[in-house]
MIFIKE-388239 format. One record per residue (C-alpha): z, x, y. Coordinates in nm, 4 decimals, padded with zeros to 6 digits. Each point is the difference from the previous one (the first is absolute). Last residue first. Layout:
N
z:x:y
Z:X:Y
...
END
This chain:
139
z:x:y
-01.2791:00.1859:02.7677
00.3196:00.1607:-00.1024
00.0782:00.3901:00.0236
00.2442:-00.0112:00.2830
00.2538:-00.1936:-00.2465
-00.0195:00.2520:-00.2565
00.1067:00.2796:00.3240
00.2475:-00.2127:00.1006
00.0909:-00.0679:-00.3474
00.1307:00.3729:-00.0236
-00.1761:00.2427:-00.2216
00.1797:00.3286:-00.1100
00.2278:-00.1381:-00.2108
-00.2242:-00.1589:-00.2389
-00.2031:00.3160:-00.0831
00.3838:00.1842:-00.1084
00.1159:-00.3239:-00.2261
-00.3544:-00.0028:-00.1434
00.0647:00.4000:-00.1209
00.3576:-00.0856:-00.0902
-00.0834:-00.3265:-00.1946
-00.2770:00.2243:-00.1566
00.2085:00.2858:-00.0811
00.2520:-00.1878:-00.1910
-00.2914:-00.2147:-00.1880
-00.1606:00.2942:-00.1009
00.3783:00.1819:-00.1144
00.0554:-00.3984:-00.1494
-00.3121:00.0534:-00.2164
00.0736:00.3737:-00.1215
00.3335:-00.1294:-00.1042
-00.1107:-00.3077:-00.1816
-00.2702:00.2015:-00.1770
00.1851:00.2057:-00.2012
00.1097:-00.1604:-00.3031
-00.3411:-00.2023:00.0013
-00.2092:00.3252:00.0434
00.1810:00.2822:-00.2348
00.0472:-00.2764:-00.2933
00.1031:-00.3257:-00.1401
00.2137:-00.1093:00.2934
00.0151:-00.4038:00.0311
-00.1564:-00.1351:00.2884
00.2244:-00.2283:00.1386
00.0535:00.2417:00.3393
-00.3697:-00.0858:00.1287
00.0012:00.2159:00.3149
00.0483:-00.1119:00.3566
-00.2112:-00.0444:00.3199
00.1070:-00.0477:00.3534
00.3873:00.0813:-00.1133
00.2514:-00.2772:00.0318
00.1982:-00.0495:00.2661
-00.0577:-00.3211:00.1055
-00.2626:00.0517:00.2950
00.0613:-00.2516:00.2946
00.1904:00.2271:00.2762
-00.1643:00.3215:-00.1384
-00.3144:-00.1239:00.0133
00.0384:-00.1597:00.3950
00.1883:00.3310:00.1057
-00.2980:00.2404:-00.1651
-00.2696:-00.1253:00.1725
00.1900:00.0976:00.3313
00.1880:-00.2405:00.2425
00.0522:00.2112:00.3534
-00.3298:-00.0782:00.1374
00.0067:-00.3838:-00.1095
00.2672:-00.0275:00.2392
00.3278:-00.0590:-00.1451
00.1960:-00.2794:-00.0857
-00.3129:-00.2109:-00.0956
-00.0026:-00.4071:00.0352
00.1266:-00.2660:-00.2107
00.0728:-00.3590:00.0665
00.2182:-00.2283:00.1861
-00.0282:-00.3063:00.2287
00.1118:-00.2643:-00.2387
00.2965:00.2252:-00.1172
00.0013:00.3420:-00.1822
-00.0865:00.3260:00.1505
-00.1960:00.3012:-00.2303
-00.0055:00.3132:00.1522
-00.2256:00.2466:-00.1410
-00.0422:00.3733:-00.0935
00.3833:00.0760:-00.0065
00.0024:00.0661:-00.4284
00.1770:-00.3071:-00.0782
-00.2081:-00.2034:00.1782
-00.2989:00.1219:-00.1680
00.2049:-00.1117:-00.3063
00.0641:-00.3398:00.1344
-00.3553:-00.0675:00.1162
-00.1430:00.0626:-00.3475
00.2961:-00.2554:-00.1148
-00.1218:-00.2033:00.2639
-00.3556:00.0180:-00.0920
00.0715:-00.1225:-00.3596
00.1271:-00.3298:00.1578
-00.2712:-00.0052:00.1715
-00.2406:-00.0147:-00.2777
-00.2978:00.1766:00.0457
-00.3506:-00.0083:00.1621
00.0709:00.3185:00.1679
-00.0601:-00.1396:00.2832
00.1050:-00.3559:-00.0219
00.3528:00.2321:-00.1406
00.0068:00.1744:00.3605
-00.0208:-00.3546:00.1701
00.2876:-00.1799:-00.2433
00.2279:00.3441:00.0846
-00.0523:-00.0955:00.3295
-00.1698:00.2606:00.2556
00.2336:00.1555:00.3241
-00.1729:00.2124:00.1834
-00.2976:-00.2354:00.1394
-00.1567:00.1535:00.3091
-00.3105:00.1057:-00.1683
00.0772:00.3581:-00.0601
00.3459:-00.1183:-00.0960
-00.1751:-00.2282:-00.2729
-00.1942:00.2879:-00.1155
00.2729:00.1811:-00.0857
00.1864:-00.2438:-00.1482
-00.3604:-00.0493:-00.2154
-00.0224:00.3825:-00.1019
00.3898:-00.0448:-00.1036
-00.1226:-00.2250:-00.2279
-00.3496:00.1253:-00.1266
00.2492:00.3133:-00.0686
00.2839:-00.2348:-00.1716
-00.2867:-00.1488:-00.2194
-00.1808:00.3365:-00.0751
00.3644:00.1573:-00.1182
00.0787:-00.2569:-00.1807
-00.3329:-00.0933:-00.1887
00.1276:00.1546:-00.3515
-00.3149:-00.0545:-00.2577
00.1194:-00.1259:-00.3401
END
């Protein structure tokens, strides 16, 4: 099963910001879920995390909503996966398999060394884009 996360926080923290562009900070949690085309109940547990991690402000009541905490300069790549990602590894071996020889007794090692490196090396290209700069790259 594909994990969508990470692309759902970013396309909603790309929509806060685009609200405040247009004069509308503060978004529903019913609006951002219209976008996404998902439940908002779903959203607000999305919403909740992001909270968590000082990217958004969420305010209840009639008149609330969510809008960024920081300026879309200071929020990296990085702080929207890192807010939303369980922590489990990008990619991860097959642990069942049982270990008949050199390959299967090994290979569960060798695959979480790849998958180490790979959350590191993603980890490292994430934090060096803010979604100022993904925002300045619509159309």
């Amino acid at each position: 099963m594909v994990n969508v996360r990470f692309a759902s926080a970013l396309q909603m923290t790309m929509s806060l910001s685009h609200g405040a562009e247009l004069g509308h900070p503060l978004l529903t949690s019913a609006q951002l879920a219209e976008g996404l085309n998902a439940n908002p109940t779903a959203v607000r547990a999305m919403v909740s995390q992001l909270v968590k991690a000082g990217l958004v402000e969420s305010f209840k009541g009639k008149t609330g909503g969510v809008r960024l905490k920081k300026s879309p300069e200071k929020i990296s790549l990085k702080d929207i996966y890192v807010a939303v990602t369980e922590e489990s590894p990008v990619f991860c071996s097959r642990s069942e398999i049982p270990h008949r020889c050199k390959v299967t007794r090994n290979m569960e090692s060798v695959f979480t060394e790849i998958s180490q490196s790979s959350e590191k090396a993603l980890l490292k290209h994430l934090s060096g884009t803010s979604l100022s700069q993904i925002m300045s790259r619509l159309k």
